[in-house]
N, C-alpha and C positions, 0 to 999 in steps of 0.2 A: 439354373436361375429361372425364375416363372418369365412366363412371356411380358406380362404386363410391366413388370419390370425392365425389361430389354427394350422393348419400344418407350417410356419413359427415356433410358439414356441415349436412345437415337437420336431422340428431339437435341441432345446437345452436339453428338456426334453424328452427322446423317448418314455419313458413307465409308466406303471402308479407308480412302487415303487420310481421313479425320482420325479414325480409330488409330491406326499403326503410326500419323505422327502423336499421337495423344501418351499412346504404347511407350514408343522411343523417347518422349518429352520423360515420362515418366520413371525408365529406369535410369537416365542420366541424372536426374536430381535424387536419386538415391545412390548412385555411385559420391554424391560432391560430400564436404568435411562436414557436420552440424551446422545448425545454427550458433552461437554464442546466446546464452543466456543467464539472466540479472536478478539478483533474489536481494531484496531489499524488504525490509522488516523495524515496524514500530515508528512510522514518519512522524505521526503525531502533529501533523498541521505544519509541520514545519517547511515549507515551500520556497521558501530560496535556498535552504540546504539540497533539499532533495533535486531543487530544479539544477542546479552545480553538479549534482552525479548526474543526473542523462547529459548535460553538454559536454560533460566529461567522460563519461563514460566510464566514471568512477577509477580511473587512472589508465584504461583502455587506451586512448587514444594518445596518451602518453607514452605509453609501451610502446606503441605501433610507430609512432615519432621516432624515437631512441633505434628501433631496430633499423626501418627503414633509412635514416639523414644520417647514422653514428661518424660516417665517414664524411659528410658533405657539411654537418652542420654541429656547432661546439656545443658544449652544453646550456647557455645560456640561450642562444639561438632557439633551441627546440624548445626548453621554458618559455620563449618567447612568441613560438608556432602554436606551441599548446595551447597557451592564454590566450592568442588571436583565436583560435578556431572554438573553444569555450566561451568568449564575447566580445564577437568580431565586431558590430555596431560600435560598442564603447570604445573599443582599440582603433576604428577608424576616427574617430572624434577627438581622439588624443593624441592622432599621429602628427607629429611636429613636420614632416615633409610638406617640401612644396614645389610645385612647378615641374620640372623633368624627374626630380630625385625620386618625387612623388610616382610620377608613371612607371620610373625602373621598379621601384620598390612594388607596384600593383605587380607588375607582370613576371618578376620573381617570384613574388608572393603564389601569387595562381598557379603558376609552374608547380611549386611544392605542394598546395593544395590538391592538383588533379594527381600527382605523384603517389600523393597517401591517401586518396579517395579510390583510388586506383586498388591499391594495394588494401581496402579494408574490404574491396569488392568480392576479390577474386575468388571466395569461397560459393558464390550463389550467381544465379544464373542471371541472366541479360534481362531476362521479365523481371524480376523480383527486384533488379539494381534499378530497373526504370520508373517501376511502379513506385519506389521511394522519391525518387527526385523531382525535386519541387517544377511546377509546371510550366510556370510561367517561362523556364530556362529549359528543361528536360530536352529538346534535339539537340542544344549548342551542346549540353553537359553531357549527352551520349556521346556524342561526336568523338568529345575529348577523351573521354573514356576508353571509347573503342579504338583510339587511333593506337597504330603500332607505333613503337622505338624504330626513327629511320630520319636521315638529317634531313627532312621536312619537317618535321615535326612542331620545331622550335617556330619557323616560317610559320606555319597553319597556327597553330598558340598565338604568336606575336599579331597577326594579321585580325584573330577573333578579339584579343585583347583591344586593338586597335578601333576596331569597330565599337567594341565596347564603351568605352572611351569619349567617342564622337558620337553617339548617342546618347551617354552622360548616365550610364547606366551600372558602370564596373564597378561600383561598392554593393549594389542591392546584389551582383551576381556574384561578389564574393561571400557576401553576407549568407546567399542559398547556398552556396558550394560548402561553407565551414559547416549550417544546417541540415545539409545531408552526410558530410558526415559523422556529425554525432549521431544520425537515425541509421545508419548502415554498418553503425560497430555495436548496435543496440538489435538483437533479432527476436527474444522474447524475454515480458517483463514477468515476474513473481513479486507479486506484495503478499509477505506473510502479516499479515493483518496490524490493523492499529493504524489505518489513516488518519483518523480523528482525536482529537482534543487534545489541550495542553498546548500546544503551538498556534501559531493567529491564525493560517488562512489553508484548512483543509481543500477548502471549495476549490482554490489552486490547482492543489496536488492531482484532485481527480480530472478537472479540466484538461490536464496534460494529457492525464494516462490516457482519457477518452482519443485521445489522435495517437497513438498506438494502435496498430493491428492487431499485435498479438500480446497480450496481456491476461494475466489470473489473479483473483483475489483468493485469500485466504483470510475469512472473515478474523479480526481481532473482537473481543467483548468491547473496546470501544464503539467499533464500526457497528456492532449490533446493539447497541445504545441506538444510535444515530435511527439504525433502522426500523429499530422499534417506535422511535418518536413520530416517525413519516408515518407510521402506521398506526399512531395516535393514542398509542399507549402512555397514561398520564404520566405513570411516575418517572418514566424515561423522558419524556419533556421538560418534565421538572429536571432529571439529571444531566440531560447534555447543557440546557439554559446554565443550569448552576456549577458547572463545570468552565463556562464557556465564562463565568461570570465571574469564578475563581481566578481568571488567569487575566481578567479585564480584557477579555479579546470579544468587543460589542460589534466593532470591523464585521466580524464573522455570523456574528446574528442577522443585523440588522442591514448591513451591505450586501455582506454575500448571500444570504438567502431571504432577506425581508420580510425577517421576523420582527411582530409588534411589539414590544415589549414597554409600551406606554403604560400599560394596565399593571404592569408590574412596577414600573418606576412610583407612579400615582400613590401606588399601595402599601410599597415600601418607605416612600417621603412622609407617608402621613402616618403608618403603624409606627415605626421606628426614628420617628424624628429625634426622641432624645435620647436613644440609643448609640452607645460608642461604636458597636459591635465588632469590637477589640481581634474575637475570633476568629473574622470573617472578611479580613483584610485582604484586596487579592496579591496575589502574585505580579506584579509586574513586571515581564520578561519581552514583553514588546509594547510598542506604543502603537496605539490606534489612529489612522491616518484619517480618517472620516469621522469618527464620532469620536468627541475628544470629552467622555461623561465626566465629573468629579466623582476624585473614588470615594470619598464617604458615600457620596448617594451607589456606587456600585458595590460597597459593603452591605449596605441593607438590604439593597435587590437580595445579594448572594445569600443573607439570613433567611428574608421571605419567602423566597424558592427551596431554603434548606429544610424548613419544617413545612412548606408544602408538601414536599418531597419523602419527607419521613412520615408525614400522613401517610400519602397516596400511598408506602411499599406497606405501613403495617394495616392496611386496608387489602394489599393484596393478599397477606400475609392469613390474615384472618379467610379469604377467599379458597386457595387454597390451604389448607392446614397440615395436609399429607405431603404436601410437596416442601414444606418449609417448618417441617419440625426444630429444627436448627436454629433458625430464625430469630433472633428476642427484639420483642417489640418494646423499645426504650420511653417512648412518650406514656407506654402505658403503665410505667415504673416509678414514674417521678412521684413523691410526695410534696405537692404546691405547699403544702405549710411551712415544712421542714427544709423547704428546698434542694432535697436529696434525692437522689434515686436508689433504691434498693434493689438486690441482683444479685439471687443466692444468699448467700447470710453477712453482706457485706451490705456497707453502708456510703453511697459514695457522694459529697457534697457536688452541687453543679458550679461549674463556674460561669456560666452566662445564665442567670435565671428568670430574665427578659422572657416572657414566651405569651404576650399579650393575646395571640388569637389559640392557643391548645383552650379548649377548655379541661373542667378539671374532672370534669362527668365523662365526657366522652371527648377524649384530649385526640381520637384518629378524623372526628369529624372536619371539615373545611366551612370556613365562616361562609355567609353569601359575598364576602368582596376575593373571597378566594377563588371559591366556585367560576366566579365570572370571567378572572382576570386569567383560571388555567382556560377556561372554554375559549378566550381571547387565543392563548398561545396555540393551543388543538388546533385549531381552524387555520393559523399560519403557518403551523409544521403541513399540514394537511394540505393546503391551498398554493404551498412555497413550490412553483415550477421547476425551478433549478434546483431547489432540494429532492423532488421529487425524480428529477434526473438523473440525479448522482447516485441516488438509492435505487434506481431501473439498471442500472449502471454497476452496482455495485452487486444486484443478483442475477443478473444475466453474465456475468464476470467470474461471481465468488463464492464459492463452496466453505464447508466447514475442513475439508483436507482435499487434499489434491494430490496422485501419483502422478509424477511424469518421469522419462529417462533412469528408472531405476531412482529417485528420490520422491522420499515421503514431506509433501511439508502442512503443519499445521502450525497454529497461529503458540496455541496455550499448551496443554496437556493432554494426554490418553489419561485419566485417571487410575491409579492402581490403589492398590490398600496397602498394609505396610509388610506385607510379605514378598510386596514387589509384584503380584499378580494383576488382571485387567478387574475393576472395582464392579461390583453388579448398583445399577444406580434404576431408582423407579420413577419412571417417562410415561406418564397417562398411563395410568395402569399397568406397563410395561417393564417389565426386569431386562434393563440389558450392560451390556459392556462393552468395549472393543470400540472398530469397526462398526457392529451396529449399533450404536449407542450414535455415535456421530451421521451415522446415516438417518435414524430417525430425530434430530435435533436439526438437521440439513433439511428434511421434509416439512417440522416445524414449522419452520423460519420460512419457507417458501408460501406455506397457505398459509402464515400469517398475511404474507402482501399479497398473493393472489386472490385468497380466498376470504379474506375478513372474516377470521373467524376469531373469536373475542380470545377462549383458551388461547388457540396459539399466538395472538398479539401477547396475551400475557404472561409466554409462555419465553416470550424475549426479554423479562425481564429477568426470569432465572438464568438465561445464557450471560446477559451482564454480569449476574453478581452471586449465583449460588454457589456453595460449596460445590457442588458436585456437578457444576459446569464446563466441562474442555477448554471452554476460552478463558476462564478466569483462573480455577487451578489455585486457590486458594479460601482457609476457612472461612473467612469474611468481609466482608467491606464494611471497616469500620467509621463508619460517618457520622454517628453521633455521637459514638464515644470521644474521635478529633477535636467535636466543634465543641463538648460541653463536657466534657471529662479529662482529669489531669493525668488519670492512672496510666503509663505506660503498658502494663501489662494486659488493660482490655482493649488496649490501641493494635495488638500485635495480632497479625496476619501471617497466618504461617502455613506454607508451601503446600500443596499437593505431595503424598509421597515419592510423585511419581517423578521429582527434580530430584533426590537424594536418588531413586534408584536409574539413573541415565547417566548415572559416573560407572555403571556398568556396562562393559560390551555384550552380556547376556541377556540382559533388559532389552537393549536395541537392537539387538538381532532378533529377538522374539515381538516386540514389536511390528519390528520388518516384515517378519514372515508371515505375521498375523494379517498383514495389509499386502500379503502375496509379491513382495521382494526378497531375491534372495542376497544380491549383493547390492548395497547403496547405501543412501544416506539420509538419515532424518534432519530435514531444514527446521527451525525454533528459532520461535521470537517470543516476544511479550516479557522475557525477566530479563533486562539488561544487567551484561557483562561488568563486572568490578575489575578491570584492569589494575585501581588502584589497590585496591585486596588483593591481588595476586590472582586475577579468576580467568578462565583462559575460556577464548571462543569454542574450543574444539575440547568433544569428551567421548569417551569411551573407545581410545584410541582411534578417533574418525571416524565412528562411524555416524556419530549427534555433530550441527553445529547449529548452535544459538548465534543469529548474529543483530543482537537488539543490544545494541552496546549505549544506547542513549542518541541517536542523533537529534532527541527533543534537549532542549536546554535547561530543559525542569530538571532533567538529568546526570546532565556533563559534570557536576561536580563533587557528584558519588560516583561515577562510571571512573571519568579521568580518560575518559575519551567522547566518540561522537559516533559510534555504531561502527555497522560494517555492511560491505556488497560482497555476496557471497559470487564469484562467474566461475561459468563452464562453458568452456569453449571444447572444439575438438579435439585438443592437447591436452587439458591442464584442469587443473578444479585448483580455483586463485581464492585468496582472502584479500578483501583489500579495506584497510583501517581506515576511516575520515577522521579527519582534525573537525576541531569546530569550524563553522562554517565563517561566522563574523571574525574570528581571531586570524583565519586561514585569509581572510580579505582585505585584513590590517596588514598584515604581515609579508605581504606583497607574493611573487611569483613562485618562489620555493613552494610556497605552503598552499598553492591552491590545488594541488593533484594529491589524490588518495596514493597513501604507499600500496604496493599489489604485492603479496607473497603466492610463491604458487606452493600449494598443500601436496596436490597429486599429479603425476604425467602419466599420458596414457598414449598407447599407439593410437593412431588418427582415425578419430569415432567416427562415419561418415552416418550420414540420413539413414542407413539401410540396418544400423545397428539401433535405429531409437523410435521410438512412439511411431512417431510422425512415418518410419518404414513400413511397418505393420496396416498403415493407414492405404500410403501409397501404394503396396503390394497386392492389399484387396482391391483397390480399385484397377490393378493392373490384371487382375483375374477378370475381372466385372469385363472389362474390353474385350480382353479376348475370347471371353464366350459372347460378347457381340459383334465380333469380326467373324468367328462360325457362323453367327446366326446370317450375318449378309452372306458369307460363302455359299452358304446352304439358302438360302434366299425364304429361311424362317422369319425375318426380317427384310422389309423393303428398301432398299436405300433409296436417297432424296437429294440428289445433289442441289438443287435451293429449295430447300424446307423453309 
């Protein structure tokens, strides 16, 4: 190791009893079990589903209930443990107790709390359980923690309870105690991409994740919409707005990230006043608690930003031409007399053929009230703080694929062609496939926000929607054939090869190997699971799992379910199936816990068998060529540096 380097890590270690406890700290936490960790995929805004798996720990902490009480406590009991420690605030507010009953009930209650806080502990070290627990409590909640089984015990409990009590303080310290442990059965999270759209309050979902430590993204093409837009790429502004506008979630615009959309309402009331805009009706699957708009006027929005929007792509479209041979630019097909669009030797009538600002010369141009009202939104995606945090957020975070513990996950597809091989695809002059293909589209995406460079801004919108995009993985996004064509057969979207060839174990072994695993598993999301068709999470006898089963609500009713949390702990690699979220919360206590099935068991994986060993192990060499270096007094020691 170069010198300059060794005095670099003196400065953290100065002397040699630093180094040998740093040594011995270091191969005890590779002797302990893994971490447990959480792969959830396609949230899609939806934030009180998603917020229900981390307090739950997607049936975790249920499991752990059951094993730990089976004998102390019935089955409705532990249903009852479960729910308090998933929303103990609400469960205290409802508690019918009063007076003494009340106090017994506290100090039972806590007993079993530090019992299974206890027990979710025991795989990670005294640092790592302290650095979790909230502060304002952390010595009393160590205490408890560390205290042995010995008939004092109950005494020391009863006595801090007690105190508790007469400081007036034992619900907020119950409320931390259930709060750590849903962060202590939680050790690292996986989002295979698709934060964004379709559900009301993305902005949520990310806020949580940001107070996790350890967390990765795996960009979905929604999340790269998003990000495109922060980076001010028009026609992605025009599509999250008009997505966002489809589903009447303005909550999200205009609360969560304080976007103007004044210039767009304006624009729409007056182009489209006597417009029905029958087509462009949204979806209403939540209501807006803040801005309660009339959806006729959020129809028209949703039309006005729709042919903004089909402007701006066949403007890109024309930009590049090499990159989007594929591409049919539809505005520029229409016959305004006939009111048809012709396409190939077919003749197809429109059915909405309102289209006041196309003209008929140059039907890709934007009027001046257009012009003005996107440079309005530009400047609010651009100028949005909190948008612009969740997206700093989201690349310091989130890659196009990610290896970890022998598992591959990406969001979409590796592309292949129909032989079942990796597809050669051309990226800025570049032929690639694989692996690199995802590497330089991951490069992309980064000196888009780094670097402002105009290509690769606009190079986020082929990761949205092109054929031959990994995150999208299909022939096309059909948006104007939806909004203004009856045909079903130019409506259809159809798959990447590369879904047809992963019902093979020879696809996904070759896969694997391609991305330098030899044994593991490819994590997928982005096509939810049809449980009602018969479609099962797990393909190629285990070694693929897709677990984007719908937990958006746009979905639940083609799925016939609500997704899935894929967990690896150091035993087990579990499936665990969600109910819907609001039905699961009608339906009272049965139904708020994920069922957990375990897929695989495995002898007990400790740190020294995964990533994070490998990590540790080099830093355990690093030491001890600088405990030589003090022996040898190549290095000065410091005892107060």
């Amino acid at each position: 190791m170069e010198q300059r380097y060794l005095e670099l890590l003196a400065h953290r270690f100065v002397n040699k009893q630093e180094v040998i406890s740093e040594i011995i700290n270091l191969k005890t936490i590779l002797s302990l079990p893994k971490g447990t960790e959480f792969f959830f995929s396609d949230l899609h805004g939806e934030h009180s589903a998603f917020l229900h798996l981390l307090k739950s720990a997607s049936g975790v902490i249920k499991d752990k209930i059951d094993l730990l009480f089976q004998c102390q406590l019935s089955s409705l009991e532990r249903e009852k443990l479960a729910h308090f420690i998933y929303y103990p605030q609400k469960q205290l507010e409802l508690l019918p107790l009063q007076g003494t009953l009340r106090k017994r009930w506290y100090e039972k209650t806590i007993i079993y709390l530090i019992q299974l806080a206890k027990f979710c502990s025991t795989k990670y070290t005294r640092s790592k359980v302290y650095k979790k627990l909230p502060k304002e409590f952390a010595y009393i909640m160590q205490e408890m923690l560390s205290c042995y089984e010995s008939e004092y015990m109950l005494d020391y409990y009863h006595q801090i309870i007690v105190s508790l009590l007469e400081i007036n303080c034992i619900e907020i310290f119950m409320i931390s105690l259930c709060e750590f442990i849903q962060r202590i059965c939680i050790d690292y999270i996986h989002i295979i991409g698709d934060i964004f759209d379709r559900g009301p309050r993305p902005d949520l979902i990310i806020d949580e994740l940001m107070t996790y430590d350890q967390v990765d993204i795996q960009w979905g093409n929604h999340d790269i919409s998003w990000m495109g837009a922060a980076c001010g790429q028009p026609a992605l502004v025009a599509n999250v707005v008009r997505i966002a506008l489809s589903y009447n979630h303005l909550d999200l615009l205009e609360i969560g990230y304080g976007i103007n959309l004044r210039a767009l309402s304006d624009f729409a009331r007056e182009v489209y006043q006597t417009d029905s805009c029958l087509s462009f009706q949204p979806h209403v699957l939540d209501k807006n608690k803040y801005d309660k708009a009339d959806l006729d006027l959020v129809a028209k929005m949703y039309k006005a930003i729709t042919i903004i929007q089909l402007k701006l792509e066949g403007q890109l479209i024309h930009r590049y031409p090499n990159d989007y041979q594929d591409k049919v630019i539809w505005l520029e097909k229409i016959d305004f007399q006939s009111k048809n669009v012709k396409f190939m030797t077919k003749t197809y009538p429109l059915k909405d053929d309102f289209l006041p600002t196309v003209s008929h010369v140059t039907p890709l141009i934007l009027t001046k009230k257009e012009n003005q009202l996107m440079e309005t939104l530009i400047y609010s995606f651009q100028k949005s703080q909190r948008l612009q945090n969740h997206i700093h957020f989201l690349y310091t975070h989130g890659h196009m694929y990610k290896t970890m513990n022998q598992n591959l996950m990406f969001h979409g597809c590796i592309p292949l062609d129909h032989n079942g091989n990796f597809k050669e695809i051309l990226i800025q002059g570049k032929i690639l496939k694989g692996k690199a293909l995802l590497d330089e589209l991951q490069c992309i995406a980064k000196r888009a926000y780094y670097e402002h460079k105009q290509e690769d801004i606009d190079m986020m919108w082929f990761l949205w929607c092109s054929s031959s995009s990994p995150l999208f993985g299909k022939s096309q996004l059909t948006l104007f054939e939806k909004h203004f064509l009856d045909d079903k057969h130019l409506q259809q979207e159809n798959m990447d090869p590369y879904y047809k060839w992963i019902e093979k174990e020879s696809t996904c072994q070759m896969i694997l190997n391609h991305f330098g695993i030899t044994k593991g598993h490819i994590i997928n999301g982005h096509v939810p699971v049809r449980i009602k068709d018969g479609q099962k999470p797990i393909k190629a006898n285990g070694l693929l799992y897709v677990i984007d089963g719908g937990i958006s609500k746009a979905y639940q009713e083609k799925t016939g379910n609500a997704g899935y949390t894929l967990i690896f702990d150091s035993q087990h690699l579990k499936l665990a199936q969600h109910l819907p979220y609001q039905k699961s919360a009608k339906e009272g206590l049965l139904c708020l816990t994920p069922k957990v099935e375990i897929i695989q068991t495995y002898l007990r994986i400790k740190n020294k068998d995964c990533d994070i060993g490998n990590v540790l192990k080099s830093q355990i060499n690093d030491l001890k060529e600088l405990l030589v270096a003090y022996q040898k007094g190549i290095v000065k020691e410091n005892s107060f540096y």
